[in-house]
N, C-alpha and C positions, 0 to 999 in steps of 0.2 A: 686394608686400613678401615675401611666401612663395615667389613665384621667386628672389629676392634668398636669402633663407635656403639655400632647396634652393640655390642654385650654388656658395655658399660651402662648406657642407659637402661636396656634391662634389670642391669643391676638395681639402679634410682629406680626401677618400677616395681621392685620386688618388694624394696623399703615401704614403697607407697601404698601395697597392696591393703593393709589397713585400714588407712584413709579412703579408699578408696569408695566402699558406700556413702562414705559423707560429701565426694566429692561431684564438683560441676563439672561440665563440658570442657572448661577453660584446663581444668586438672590433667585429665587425661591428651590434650592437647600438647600443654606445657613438659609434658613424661615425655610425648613424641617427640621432642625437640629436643630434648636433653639425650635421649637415646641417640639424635643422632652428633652430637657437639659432645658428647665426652670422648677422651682416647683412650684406650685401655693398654696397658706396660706390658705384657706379655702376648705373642702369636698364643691361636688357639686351631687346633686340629675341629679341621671339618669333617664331619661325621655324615651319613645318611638322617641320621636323626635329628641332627642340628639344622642341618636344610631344611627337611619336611618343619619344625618346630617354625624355624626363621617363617615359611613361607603362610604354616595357620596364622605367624604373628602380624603378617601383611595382608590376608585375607579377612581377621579379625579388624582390622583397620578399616580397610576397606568397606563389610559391612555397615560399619557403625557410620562410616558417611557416607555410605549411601541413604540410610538411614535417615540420616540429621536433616541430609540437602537433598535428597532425591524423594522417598517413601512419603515421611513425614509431610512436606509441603502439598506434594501433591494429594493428600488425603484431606489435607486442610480445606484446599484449592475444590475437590469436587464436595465437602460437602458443604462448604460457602454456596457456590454454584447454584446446589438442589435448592437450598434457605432459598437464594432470590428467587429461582424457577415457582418454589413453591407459593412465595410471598404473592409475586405477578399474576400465578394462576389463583391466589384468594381475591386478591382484589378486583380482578376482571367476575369472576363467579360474583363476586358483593356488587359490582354493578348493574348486571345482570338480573340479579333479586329485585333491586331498587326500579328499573325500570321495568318490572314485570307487575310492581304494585296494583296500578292503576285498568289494570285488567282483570286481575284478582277478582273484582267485584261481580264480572261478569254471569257468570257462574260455577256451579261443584264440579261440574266435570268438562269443561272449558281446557282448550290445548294450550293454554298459556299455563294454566295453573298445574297441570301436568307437567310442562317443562320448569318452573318454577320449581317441584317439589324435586324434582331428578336435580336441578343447579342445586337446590338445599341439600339434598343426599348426597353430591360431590366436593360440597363446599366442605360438609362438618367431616369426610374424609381427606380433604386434604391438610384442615387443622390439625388434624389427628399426628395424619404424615410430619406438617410441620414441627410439629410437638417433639416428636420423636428424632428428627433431623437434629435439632437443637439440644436434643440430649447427649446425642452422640456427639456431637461436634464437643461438647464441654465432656465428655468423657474421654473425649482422645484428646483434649489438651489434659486433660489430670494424669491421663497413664502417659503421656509422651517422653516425660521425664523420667517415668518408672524404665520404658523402653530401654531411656539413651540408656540409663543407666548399668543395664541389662548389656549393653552392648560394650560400656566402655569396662564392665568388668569382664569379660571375655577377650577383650584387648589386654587386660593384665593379668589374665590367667595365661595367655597363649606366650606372652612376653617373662610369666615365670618360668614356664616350661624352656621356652630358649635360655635361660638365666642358668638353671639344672642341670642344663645339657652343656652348656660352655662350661660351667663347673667342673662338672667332671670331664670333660676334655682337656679341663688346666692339669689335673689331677694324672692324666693318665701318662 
C-alpha cells in the first residue's frame, strides 16, 4: 500500500517538475506529503530499479534536510561566532591604542610605542578579517536559497525517475 502511495505522489511530482524553479521550501514539502496520502488503483511489480529509484528518492530527501536544518544553520552559527570573536578582539585592540596615547609622547623608539604600532598592525588586520567575515556571511545567505533550491530539484528529479519506473512496471 505505501508503494501505491509513493507512486502516486510521484506522479503529483512529475506535474510539478515545471514549477519547480519557481518554487519554495513549502513546494517541495507540500509534493512530500501528497506522495505520501494519495493511493494509487492498480499493484505495481517491483523491480530492482524501482527500489534502487525508491531509495535515491529518500536519499535525495534526506540531503536536502540535512541541508536546510543541519549544514545551513551551522554555517550560519560559526560564522556569527567568528563576527563576535572578531568584533571583541577589535575592540579590546581599540582600547589598548587609547591607553597606550599618553606614553606615546615619550619617545621614537620607546617599548610602548613599539607595542602600540604591532596592536595598530593587528588591529587594521583584523578589520580586514572582519570585513571579509561579513561578506561571507551575506553571501551564504544569497546563495542558501540558490542551495535549497539545488536540492529540492534533485528530490524531483530522483521522484521522476521512480514515476518512469512504475510506469513501466504498470505497463509490463
Amino acid at each position: 500500500m505505501r508503494t501505491w502511495l509513493f507512486c502516486a505522489g510521484l506522479m503529483m511530482a512529475l506535474v510539478a517538475t515545471p514549477l519547480a524553479a519557481q518554487a519554495d521550501e513549502t513546494t517541495a514539502e507540500s509534493t512530500a506529503e501528497e506522495v505520501q496520502a494519495t493511493p494509487l488503483p492498480a499493484p505495481i511489480v517491483l523491480t530492482p530499479e524501482l527500489i534502487e529509484a525508491h531509495h535515491a528518492y529518500q536519499l535525495a530527501q534526506l540531503r536536502w534536510q540535512k541541508f536546510r536544518f543541519h549544514e545551513l544553520p551551522l554555517q550560519r552559527q560559526s560564522l556569527d561566532q567568528q563576527v563576535r570573536d572578531s568584533e571583541a578582539a577589535i575592540r579590546v585592540l581599540k582600547r589598548r591604542l587609547r591607553d597606550y596615547r599618553p606614553f606615546l609622547q615619550v619617545g621614537r623608539y620607546s617599548p610602548a610605542r613599539t607595542a602600540a604600532e604591532n596592536d595598530q598592525l593587528a588591529l587594521q588586520t583584523l578589520e580586514q578579517e572582519l570585513s571579509l567575515l561579513r561578506t561571507e556571511r551575506i553571501n551564504l545567505m544569497r546563495f542558501s536559497r540558490q542551495n535549497s533550491q539545488l536540492y529540492q530539484l534533485d528530490v524531483l528529479r530522483t521522484a521522476a525517475r521512480v514515476l518512469q519506473l512504475s510506469a513501466e512496471a504498470k505497463r509490463q
